[in-house]
N, C-alpha and C positions, 0 to 999 in steps of 0.2 A: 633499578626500575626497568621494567621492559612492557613493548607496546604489544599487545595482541588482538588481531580481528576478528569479530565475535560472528558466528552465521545464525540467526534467533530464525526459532518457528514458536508463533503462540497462537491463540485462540483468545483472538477480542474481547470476546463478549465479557469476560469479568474484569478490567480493566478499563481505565480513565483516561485513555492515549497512549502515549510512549512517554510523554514528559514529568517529571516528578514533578511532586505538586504540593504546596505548602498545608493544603487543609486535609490532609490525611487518603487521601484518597489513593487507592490501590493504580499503581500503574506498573509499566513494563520497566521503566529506567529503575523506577522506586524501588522494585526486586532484585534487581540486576544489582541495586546498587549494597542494597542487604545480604547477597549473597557471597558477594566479592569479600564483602565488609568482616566476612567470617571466614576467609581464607588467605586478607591482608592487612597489618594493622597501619600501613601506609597510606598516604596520600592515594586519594584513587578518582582518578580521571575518568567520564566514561561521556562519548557522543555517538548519538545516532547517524546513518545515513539518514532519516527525514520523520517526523512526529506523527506518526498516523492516529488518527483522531481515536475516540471511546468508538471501541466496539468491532472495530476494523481488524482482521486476521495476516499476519504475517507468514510465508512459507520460507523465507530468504529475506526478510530484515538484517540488516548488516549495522553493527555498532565499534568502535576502535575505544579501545581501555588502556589505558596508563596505571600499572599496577606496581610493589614491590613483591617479587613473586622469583622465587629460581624453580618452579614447576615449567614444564616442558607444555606446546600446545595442547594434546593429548591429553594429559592429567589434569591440566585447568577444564580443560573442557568436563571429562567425568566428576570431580572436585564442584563445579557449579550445580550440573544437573543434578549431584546428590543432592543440594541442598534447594534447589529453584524448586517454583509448586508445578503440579501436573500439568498445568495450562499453558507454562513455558520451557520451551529447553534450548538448551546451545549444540547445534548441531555442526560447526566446527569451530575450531579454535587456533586461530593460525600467529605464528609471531611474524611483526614488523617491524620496519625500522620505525626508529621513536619518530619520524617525520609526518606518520600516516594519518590521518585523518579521514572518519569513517565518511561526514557531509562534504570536506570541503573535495574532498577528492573522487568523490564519487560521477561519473561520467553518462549513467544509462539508468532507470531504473522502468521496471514494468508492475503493472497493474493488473487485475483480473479483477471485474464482476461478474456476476451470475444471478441470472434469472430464472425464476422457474415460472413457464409460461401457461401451465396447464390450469383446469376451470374446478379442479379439485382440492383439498387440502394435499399439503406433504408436509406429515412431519418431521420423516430423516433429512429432509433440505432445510425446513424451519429456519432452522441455525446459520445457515450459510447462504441461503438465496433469498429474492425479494421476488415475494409472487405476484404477477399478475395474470389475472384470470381472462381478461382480451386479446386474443388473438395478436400478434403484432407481425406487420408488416418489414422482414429481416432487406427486404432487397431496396427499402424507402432507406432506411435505418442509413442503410452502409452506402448507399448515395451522397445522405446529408454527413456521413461520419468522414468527406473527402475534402472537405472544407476546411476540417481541423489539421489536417497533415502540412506540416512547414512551421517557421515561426511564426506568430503570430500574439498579438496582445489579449490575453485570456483575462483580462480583469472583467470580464462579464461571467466568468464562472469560477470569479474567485468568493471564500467565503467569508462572510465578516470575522473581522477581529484577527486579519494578517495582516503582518507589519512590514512583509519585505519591500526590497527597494524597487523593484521593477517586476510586474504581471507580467512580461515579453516570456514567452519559454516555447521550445521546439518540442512537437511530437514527431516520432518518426514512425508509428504505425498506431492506426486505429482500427481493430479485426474485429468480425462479428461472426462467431460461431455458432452453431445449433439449429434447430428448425422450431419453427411458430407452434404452438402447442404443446412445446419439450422444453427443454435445458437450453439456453442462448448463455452464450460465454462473450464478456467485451473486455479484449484486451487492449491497453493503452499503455505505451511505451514512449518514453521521451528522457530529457535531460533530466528534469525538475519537475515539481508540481506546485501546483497552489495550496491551500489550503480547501478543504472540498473541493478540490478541482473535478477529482475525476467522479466522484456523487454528482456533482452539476451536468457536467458532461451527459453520464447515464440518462438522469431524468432528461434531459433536453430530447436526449436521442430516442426514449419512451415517450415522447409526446407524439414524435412524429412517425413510431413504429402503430402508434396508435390515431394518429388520421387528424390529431388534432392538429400539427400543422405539417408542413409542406416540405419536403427535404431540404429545398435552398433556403429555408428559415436560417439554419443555423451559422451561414454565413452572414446575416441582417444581424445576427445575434453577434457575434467578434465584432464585427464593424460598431456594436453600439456603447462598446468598453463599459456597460449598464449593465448589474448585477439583477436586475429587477426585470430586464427584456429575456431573461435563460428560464429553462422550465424548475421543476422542482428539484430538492436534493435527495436522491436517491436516500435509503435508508444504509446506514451504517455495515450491518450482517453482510452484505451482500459482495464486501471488497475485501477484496485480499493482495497484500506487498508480495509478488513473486519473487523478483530478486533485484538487486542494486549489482553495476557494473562498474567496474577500475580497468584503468587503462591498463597492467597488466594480467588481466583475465581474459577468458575466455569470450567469443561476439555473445554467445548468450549463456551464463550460468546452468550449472545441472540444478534441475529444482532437488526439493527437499525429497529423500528416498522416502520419507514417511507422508510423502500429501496426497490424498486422495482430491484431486479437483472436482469430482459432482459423482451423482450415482449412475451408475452402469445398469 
């Protein structure tokens, strides 16, 4: 048996989350795990760093597999992608000791949304941005995005039907890139996530790019641990898993050679 750490890049949108699923539905493990399944007729372990919902894009999703396999990182890696569909592929394949553990050990992990703010259609962004056609206000945005940096109790932006033990999680950076009328980028980095955390997040922080409320909202919003006092959940398309970190890695992961983050 030997353990190896998978580096995934996929495209959400045809896929059911990251979790296998009993009613047939296409997801990212479900492949993963059919793919493996024709290169090892052993026991095969496979967990995620963190379950990103249907529809959500990975550049640096990281998952740790327990396989019987004497293939080397390198050839597992070419060996999956022969067989994985075009939406998904393993862009590295590294061996660990059998101890590693892709969630429990994971230490940092970042996020990306993306908006596209202009009052036109786009349909090479379609896919990958949530349009809005009003103007937003970037310099309100990233006022009230100063509230969320530290620990703090996120169960007001967490989303039904999560089961963990404690909403408490640290963000150590919330960035807001781009200009009002263009491409706006929100990055969010921290330990852990919720479940829609970072969709809740977005919409909150588009309420207030958009005037409807006030920048120091968003701290009334933590303090009301009220799922129901945060704005709306961003749509799906619009996020993407940049990368998950281990304490023997680098402070930030080299993204994936193949991402394009928005259009040029």
């Amino acid at each position: 048996m030997a353990t190896f750490q998978l580096t995934l890049e996929y495209d959400g949108a045809g896929f059911a989350g990251w979790q296998a699923q009993g009613q047939g539905e296409r997801t990212v493990q479900g492949e993963l795990l059919r793919a493996l399944g024709e290169i090892s007729s052993g026991a095969i372990r496979l967990m995620g760093a963190g379950r990103t919902d249907a529809g959500v894009h990975a550049e640096g999703q990281v998952a740790s597999v327990r396989i019987e396999t004497r293939l080397d990182g390198e050839t597992l890696r070419r060996a999956l992608n022969a067989k994985l569909p075009a939406d998904l592929a393993v862009i590295e394949a590294r061996l660990r000791s059998d101890a590693f553990d892709a969630r429990r050990d994971a230490i940092a992990k970042r996020y990306r949304y993306q908006i596209w703010n202009g009052e036109l259609p786009s349909p090479l962004r379609a896919p990958r941005f949530w349009q809005i056609r009003e103007p937003l206000a970037l310099a309100s945005m990233r006022d009230a995005a100063q509230a969320l940096i530290g620990t703090h109790d996120f169960a007001s932006f967490r989303g039904a039907g999560s089961a963990v033990r404690t909403s408490v999680r640290t963000l150590s950076r919330v960035d807001l890139d781009g200009e009002s009328g263009g491409e706006v980028r929100i990055a969010v980095e921290g330990d852990g996530f919720l479940r829609h955390m970072v969709r809740n997040v977005v919409g909150s922080l588009v309420e207030v790019g958009l005037g409807v409320r006030p920048p120091g909202w968003l701290a009334e919003v933590l303090t009301a641990r009220d799922r129901t006092a945060a704005g709306r959940t961003a749509p799906a398309c619009g996020l993407t898993l940049e990368w998950v970190r281990y304490p023997d890695a680098p402070a930030e992961p080299a993204a994936s050679p193949r991402s394009e983050p928005g259009i040029r």
